[in-house]
C-alpha positions as CSV (number, residue, x, y, z in Angstrom):
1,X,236.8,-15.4,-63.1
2,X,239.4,-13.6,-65.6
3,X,241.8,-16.8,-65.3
4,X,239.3,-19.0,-65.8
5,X,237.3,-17.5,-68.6
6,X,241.1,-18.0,-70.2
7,X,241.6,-21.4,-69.3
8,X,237.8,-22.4,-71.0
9,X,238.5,-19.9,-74.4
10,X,242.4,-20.8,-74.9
11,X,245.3,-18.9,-75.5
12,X,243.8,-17.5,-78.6
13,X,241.8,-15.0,-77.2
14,X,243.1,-12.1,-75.1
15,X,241.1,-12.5,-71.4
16,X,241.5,-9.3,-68.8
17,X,239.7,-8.0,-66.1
18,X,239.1,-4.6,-65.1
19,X,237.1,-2.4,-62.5
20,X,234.6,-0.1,-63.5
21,X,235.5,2.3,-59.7
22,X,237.1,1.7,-56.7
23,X,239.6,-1.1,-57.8
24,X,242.6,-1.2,-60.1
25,X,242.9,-2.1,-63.4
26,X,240.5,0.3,-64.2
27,X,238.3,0.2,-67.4
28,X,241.1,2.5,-69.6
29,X,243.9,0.3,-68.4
30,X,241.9,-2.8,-69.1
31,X,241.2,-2.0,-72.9
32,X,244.8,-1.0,-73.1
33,X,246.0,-4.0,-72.0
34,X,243.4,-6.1,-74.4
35,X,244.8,-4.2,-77.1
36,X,248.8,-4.8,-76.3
37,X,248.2,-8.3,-75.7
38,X,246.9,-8.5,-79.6
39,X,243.3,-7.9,-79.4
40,X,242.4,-5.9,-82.6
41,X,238.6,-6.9,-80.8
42,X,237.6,-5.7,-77.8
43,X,234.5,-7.4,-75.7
44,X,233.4,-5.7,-72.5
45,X,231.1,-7.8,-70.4
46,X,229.9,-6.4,-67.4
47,X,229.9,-9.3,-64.6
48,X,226.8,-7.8,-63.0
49,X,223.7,-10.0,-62.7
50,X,221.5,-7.1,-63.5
51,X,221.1,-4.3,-66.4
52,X,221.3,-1.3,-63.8
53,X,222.3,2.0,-65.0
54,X,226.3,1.0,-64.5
55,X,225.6,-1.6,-66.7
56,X,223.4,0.4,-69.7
57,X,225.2,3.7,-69.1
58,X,228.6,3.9,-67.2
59,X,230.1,0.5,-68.7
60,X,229.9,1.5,-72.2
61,X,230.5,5.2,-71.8
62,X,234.0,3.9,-69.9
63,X,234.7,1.7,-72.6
64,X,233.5,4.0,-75.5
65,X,236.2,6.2,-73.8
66,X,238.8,4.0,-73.5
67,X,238.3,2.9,-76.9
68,X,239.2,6.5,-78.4
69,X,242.7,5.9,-77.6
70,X,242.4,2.9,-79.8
71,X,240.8,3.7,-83.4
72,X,241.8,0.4,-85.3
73,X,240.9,-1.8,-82.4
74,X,236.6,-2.3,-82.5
75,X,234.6,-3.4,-79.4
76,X,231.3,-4.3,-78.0
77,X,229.8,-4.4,-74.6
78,X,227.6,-7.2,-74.1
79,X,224.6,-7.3,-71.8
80,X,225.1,-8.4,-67.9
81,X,224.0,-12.0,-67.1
82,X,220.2,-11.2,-66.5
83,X,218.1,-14.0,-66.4
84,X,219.9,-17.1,-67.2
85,X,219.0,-20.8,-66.3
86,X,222.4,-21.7,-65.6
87,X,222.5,-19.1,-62.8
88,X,219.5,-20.3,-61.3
89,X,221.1,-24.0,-61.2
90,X,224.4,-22.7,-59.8
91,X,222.5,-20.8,-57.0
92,X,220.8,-24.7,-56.5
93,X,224.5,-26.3,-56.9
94,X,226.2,-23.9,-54.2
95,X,222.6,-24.0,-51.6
96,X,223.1,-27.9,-51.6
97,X,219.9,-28.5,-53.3
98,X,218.9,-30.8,-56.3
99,X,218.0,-29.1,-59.6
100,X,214.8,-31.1,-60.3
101,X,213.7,-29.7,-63.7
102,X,216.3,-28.9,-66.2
103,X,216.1,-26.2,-68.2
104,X,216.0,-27.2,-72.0
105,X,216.6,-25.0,-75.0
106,X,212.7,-24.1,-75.5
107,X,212.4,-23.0,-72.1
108,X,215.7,-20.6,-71.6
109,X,214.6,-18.0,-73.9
110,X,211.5,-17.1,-71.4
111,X,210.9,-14.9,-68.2
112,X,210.3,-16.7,-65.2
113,X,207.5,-14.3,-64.0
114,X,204.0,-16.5,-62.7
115,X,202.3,-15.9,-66.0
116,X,205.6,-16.9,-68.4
117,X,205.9,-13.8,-70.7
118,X,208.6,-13.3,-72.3
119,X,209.7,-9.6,-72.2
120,X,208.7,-9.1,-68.7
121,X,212.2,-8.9,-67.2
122,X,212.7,-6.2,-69.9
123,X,216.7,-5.7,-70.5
124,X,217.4,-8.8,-68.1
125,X,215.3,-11.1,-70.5
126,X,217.1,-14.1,-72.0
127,X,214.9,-13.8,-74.9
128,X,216.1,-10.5,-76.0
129,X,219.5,-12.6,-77.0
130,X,217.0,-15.3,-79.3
131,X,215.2,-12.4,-81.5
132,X,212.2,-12.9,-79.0
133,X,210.6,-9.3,-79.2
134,X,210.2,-7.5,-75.8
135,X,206.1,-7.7,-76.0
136,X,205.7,-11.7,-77.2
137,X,203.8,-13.4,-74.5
138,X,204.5,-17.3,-74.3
């Protein structure tokens, strides 16, 4: 996914992988990397689908680590993929089955629960990204 997050940002921005346990590079090594390469950013995105406590706790803490060796370099760690429309048409794409109803702008900022609130995924919720606060109901 690393390679081909490069090939769809360019040569412009730095692109690295790393593992947050049981795999090499780990997080430290990751950042370090970022920042030899010429990042003076660094942007941490947990490739997990949900916002489990590696993702809210262990992923930043890592980083935020990592980062001390590093005082003129910033960073961020985004959210983890949650509830996105695209995911749900990739999961239809790779099953062999027809996406019938796109998703349109007005409708990817909402939780897919039965009644449609927005919020109800809580950290997962694509609306959290669009300034929808956590309690709006659709």
């Amino acid at each position: 996914m690393a390679n081909l997050l490069q090939h769809v940002v360019g040569e412009s921005v730095v692109v690295r992988h790393a593992h947050m346990e049981l795999a090499e590079p780990s997080v430290a090594d990751g950042f370090a990397d970022c920042v030899r390469a010429g990042a003076t950013e660094v942007i941490a995105f947990p490739y997990m689908l949900s916002p489990g406590k590696h993702v809210t706790r262990d992923v930043p803490r890592l980083v935020a680590e990592a980062a001390r060796q590093f005082p003129n370099t910033s960073y961020r760690v985004t959210d983890a993929f949650g509830v996105h429309e695209k995911l749900a048409e990739l999961i239809a794409l790779r099953s062999g089955v027809d996406v019938v109803r796109a998703i349109d702008a007005a409708d990817a900022c909402r939780c897919w629960d039965p009644s449609g609130r927005v919020g109800s995924c809580g950290a997962a919720c694509a609306g959290r990204g669009a300034g929808v606060p956590l309690e709006h109901s659709a």
